[in-house]
C-alpha positions in Angstrom: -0.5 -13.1 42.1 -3.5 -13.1 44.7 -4.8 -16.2 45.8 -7.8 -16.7 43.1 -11.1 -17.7 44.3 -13.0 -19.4 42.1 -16.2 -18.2 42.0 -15.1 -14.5 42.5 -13.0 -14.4 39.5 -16.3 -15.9 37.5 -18.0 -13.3 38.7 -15.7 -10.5 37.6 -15.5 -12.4 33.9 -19.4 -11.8 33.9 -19.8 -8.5 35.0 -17.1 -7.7 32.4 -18.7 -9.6 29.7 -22.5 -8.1 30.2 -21.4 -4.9 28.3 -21.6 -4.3 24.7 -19.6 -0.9 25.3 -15.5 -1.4 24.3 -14.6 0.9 26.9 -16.3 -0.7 29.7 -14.6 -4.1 28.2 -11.2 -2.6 28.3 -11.9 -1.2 31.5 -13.0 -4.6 33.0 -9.8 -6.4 31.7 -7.4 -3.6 33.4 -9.3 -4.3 36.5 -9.4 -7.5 36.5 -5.8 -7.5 36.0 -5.2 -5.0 38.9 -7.6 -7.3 41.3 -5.6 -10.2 40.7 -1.6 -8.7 40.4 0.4 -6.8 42.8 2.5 -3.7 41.8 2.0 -4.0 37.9 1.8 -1.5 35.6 -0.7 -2.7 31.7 -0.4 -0.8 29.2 -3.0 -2.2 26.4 -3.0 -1.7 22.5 -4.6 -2.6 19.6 -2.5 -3.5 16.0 -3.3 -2.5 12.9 -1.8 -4.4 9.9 -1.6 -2.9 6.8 0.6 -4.1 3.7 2.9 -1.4 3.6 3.2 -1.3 7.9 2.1 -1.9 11.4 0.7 0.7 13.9 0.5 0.3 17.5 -2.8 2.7 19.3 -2.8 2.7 22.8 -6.4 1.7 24.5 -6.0 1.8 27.7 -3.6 2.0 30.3 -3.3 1.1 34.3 -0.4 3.3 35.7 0.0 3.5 39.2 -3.8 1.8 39.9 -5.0 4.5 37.7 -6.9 3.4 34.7 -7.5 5.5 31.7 -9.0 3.8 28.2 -9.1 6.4 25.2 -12.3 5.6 22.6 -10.6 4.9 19.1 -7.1 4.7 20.4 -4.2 6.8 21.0 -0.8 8.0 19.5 1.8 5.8 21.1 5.3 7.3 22.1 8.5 5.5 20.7 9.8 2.5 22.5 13.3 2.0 23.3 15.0 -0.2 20.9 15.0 -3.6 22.7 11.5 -3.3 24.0 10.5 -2.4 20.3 12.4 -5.4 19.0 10.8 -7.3 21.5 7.2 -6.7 20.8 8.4 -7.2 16.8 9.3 -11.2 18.6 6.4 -11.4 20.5 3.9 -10.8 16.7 5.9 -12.6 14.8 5.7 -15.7 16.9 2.8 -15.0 18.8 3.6 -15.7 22.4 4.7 -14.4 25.1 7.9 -12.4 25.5 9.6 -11.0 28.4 12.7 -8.3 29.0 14.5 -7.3 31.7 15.4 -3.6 31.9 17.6 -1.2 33.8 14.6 0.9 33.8 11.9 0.9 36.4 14.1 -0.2 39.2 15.4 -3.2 36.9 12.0 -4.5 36.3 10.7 -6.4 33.8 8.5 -5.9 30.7 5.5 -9.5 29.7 4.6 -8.6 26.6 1.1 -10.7 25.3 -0.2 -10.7 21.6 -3.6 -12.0 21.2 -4.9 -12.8 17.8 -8.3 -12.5 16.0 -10.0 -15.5 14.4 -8.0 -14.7 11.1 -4.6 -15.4 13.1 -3.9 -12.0 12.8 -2.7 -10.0 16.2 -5.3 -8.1 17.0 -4.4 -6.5 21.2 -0.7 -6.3 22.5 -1.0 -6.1 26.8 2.5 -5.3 27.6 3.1 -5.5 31.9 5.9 -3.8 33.7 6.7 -5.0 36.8 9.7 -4.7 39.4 9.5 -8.2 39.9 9.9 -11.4 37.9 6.3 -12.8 37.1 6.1 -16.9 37.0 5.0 -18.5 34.6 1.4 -19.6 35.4 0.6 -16.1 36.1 1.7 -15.4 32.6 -0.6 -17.9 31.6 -3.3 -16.9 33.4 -2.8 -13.0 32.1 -2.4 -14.6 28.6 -5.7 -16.4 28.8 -7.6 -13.6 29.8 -6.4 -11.4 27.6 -7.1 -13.4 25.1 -10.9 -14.4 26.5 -11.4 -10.4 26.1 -9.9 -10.1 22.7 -12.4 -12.1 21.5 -15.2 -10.3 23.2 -13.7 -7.0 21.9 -12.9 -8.4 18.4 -16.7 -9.6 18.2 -18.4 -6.4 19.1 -16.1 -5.2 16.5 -18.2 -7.1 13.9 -21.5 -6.8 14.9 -20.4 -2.8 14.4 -19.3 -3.6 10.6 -21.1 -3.4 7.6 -21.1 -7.0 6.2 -20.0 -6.2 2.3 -17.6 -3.3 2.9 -16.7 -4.6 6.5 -16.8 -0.2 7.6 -18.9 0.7 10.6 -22.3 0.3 10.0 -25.0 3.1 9.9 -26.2 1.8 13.4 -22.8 2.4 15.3 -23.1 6.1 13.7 -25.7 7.5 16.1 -23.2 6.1 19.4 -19.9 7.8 17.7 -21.7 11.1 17.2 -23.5 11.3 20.5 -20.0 10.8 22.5 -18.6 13.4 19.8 -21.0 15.7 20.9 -20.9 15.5 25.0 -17.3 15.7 24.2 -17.3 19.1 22.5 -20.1 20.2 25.2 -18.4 18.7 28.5 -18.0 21.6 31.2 -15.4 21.9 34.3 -15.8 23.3 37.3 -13.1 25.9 38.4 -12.5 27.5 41.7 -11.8 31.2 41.7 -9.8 32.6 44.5 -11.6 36.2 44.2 -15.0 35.0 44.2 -14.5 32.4 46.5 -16.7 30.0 44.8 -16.7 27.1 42.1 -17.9 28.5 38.5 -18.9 26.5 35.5 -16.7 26.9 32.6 -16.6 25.1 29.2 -13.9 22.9 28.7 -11.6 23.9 25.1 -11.1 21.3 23.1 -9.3 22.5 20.3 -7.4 19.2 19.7 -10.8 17.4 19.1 -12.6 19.3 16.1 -14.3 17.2 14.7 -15.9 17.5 10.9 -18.3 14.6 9.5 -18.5 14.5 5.2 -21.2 12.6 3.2 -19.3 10.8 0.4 -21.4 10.2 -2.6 -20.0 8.0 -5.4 -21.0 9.9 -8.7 -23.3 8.3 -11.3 -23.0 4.9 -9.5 -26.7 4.5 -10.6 -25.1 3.9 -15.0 -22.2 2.0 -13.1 -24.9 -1.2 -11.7 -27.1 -0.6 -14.9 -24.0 -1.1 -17.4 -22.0 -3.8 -15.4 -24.6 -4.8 -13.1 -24.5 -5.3 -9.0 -22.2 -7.8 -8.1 -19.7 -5.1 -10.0 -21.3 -2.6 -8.3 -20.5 -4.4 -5.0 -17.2 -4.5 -5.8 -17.0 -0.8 -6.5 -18.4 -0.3 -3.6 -16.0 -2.5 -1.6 -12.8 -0.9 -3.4 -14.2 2.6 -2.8 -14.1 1.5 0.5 -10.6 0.3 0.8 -9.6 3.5 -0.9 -11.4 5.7 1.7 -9.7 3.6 4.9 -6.2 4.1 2.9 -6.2 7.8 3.1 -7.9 8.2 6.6 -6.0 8.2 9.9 -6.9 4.9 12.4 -8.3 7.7 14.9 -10.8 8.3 12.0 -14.1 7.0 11.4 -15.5 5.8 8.2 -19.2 4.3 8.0 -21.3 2.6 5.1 -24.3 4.9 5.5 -26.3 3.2 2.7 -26.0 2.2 -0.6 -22.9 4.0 -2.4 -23.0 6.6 0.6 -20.5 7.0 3.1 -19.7 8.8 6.1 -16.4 9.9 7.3 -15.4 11.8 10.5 -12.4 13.1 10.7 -10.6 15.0 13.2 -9.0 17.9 12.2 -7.1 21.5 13.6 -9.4 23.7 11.5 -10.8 24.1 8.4 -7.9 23.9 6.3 -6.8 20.8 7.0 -10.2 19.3 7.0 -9.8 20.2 3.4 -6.9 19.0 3.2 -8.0 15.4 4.2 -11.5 15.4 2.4 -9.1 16.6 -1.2 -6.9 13.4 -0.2 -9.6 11.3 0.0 -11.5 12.7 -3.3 -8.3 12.8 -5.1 -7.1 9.2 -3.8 -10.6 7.6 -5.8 -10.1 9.5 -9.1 -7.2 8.2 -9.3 -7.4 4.9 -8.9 -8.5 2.7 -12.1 -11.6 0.7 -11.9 -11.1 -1.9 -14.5 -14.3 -1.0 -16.9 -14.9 2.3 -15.7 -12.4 4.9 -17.1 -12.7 7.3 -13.8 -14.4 6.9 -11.0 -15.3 10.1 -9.0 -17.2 11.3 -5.6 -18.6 14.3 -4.4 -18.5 14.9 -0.5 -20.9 17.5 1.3 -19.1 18.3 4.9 -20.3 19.9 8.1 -18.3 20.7 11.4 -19.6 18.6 14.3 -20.1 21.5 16.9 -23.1 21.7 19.3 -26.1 20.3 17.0 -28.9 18.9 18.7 -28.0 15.6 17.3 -27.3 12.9 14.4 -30.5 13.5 12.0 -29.0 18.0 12.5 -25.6 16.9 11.2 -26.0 15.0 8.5 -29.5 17.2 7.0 -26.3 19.7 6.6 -23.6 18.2 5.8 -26.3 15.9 3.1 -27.5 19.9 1.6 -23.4 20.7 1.0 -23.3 17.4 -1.0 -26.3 18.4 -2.9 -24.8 21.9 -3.9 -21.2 20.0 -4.7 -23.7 17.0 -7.3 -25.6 20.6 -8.1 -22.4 22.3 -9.5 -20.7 19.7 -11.3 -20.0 16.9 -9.1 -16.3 15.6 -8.6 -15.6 18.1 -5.7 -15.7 18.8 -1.8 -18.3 21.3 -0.5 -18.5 22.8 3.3 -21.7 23.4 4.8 -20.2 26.5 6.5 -19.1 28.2 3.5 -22.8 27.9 2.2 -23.4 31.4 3.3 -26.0 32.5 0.4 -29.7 30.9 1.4 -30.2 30.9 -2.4 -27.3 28.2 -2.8 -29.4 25.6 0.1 -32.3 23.5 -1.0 -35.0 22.5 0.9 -35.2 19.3 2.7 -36.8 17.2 -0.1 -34.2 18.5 -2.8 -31.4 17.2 -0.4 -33.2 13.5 -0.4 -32.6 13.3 -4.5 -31.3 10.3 -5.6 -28.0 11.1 -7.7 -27.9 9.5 -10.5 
């Protein structure tokens, strides 16, 4: 590890720290890291605990001095066995594990677990270096990886919605703006005939992206009859129910009272529907104490090239209008709303469903 000085490392901690933006956070701690450690590879994570499982999503990663962070996580390849039973070691009793390997020039894998302030593991840094680290650097690594964990795991709340503990209606806007400049982003590509540099927009069919309003049907009888603290609780189960059949790379919001948002990312239209039906189907079924069945009706639209937040959800809102209109308890696509007859106008779409 480099010599630290004292007052430059405070001054990397605050220029990390001045950001409310995760990826500029994750970004900081891999550079931090690189700025103070020869030769070593990060690879950072965040874990999800559920009671059936745990999932690993990569956040960022520092290969070679390269740095890449990826916005609500990525797939994570298999590990080999004893680096997979390793990491089990180092969340079970939270501290810090190392392995030797024959891999990497028989180098060595630090593997950090940081917690939240429930004791639960919330980020996993795992180091791979071609040389043994000692054991005040792995201190020091551990300390600021924790020191960013919290900084990360706090943002995280100030984005959640304080009853159902979703992303909040304020966090919406940001998650559709970087939706759109990603479906939008252009390339520039040389062409050997013309001689020249050409714009050209960049495909992204792996990111399609489709956004549903979720309204919970009749929920204005279910607070008159059992009143709003049940209500709440409905509200917070719905919830639950909603995160349950939703991928971690999806994004589910409180939008306001018993509306949600949900953006999910799906191949095409088919198995948007697909994961809307889950969702639908997942609530129906579930029993609500009191209530004999619970069902929600869900109004999507394909996040494409709209001119912004208020564009998407004025559609994907008149979709959930025609799916309350025609006898709730169903999924409706903006797109397949071809007949003008079947829209409303603007103020139909604002009725409150009772």
């Amino acid at each position: 590890m480099k010599h630290l000085n004292n007052l430059n490392f405070i001054e990397t901690l605050a220029r990390g720290t001045r950001h409310y933006d995760q990826e500029i956070i994750k970004q900081s701690l891999l550079e931090t890291l690189k700025d103070f450690s020869f030769n070593v590879d990060c690879e950072l994570y965040r874990l999800y605990n559920t009671s059936s499982e745990t999932t690993l999503s990569l956040l960022a990663v520092n290969k070679n001095n390269k740095i890449e962070t990826f916005k609500n996580g990525k797939a994570c390849n298999a590990f080999p066995g004893d680096l997979f039973s390793s990491i089990n070691k180092a969340v079970e009793t939270q501290s810090i594990v190392s392995l030797k390997t024959e891999e990497n020039n028989g180098g060595t894998y630090y593997i950090y677990p940081a917690s939240d302030n429930n004791h639960d593991i919330y980020t996993l840094l795992i180091q791979t270096t071609p040389y043994e680290i000692d054991e005040d650097e792995q201190y020091f690594v551990y300390g600021l990886l924790k020191l960013y964990s919290n900084y990360l795991h706090l943002i995280e709340v100030l984005k959640r919605d304080k009853l159902t503990n979703l992303l909040n209606r304020e966090t919406l806007d940001t998650e559709i703006t970087y939706i759109l400049e990603k479906t939008s982003q252009k390339q520039f590509v040389f062409s050997k005939n013309k001689n020249s540099f050409t714009e050209q927009r960049e495909i992204f069919e792996e990111h399609n992206y489709w956004l549903g309003v979720l309204d919970i049907d009749y929920f204005k009888n279910i607070n008159d009859t059992y009143g709003h603290l049940y209500g709440d609780d409905v509200l917070i189960m719905v919830a639950r129910l909603i995160e349950k059949s939703v991928r971690h790379c999806d994004l589910v919001f409180r939008y306001g009272g018993e509306e949600f948002v949900i953006i999910i990312n799906s191949h095409n239209i088919d198995s948007a529907t697909i994961a809307f039906e889950r969702i639908r189907k997942q609530i129906q079924a579930h029993v609500f104490g009191q209530i004999n069945e619970l069902t929600v009706s869900i109004g999507i639209n394909q996040i494409i090239q709209q001119s912004g937040t208020a564009d998407i959800i004025g559609c994907a809102d008149k979709a959930l209008y025609f799916a309350k209109k025609n006898g709730r308890n169903q999924i409706q696509f903006y797109e397949c709303l071809f007949d003008d007859t079947q829209e409303n106008s603007e103020n139909d779409s604002n009725v409150e469903f009772l």
